[in-house]
Phi, psi and omega in degrees: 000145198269138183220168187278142143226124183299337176291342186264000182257335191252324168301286195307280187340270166353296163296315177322286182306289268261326187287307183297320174304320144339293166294349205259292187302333150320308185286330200284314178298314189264258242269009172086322183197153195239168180288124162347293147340281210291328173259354158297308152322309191294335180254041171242270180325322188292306168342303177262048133277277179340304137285350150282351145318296186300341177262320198297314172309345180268309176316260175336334198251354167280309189300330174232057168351279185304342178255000000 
């Protein structure tokens, strides 16, 4: 059983937003502007992103303890 762990959830989140902030400003710089859509996904999706990471790093660091 996989269980949270917040430090490894908020350290991934943290990248997570940094990369979407990124990413925002990128859409922003080519298309002039983002969509009402497009930030509404974006504050859906950073999350579960975020967290399907924080499990494959929990995952990966039970299962091969040693490397």
């Amino acid at each position: 059983m996989l269980d949270f762990v917040p430090s490894v959830f908020f350290k991934v989140l943290t990248v997570a937003v940094a990369v979407a902030v990124v990413g925002v400003a990128i859409s922003i710089r080519v298309y002039g502007s983002i969509t009402v859509r497009d930030t509404v996904g974006t504050l859906i999706c950073i999350p579960l992103a975020a967290y399907l990471v924080h499990l494959w790093i929990v995952y990966a660091r039970d299962r091969y303890p040693d490397e």
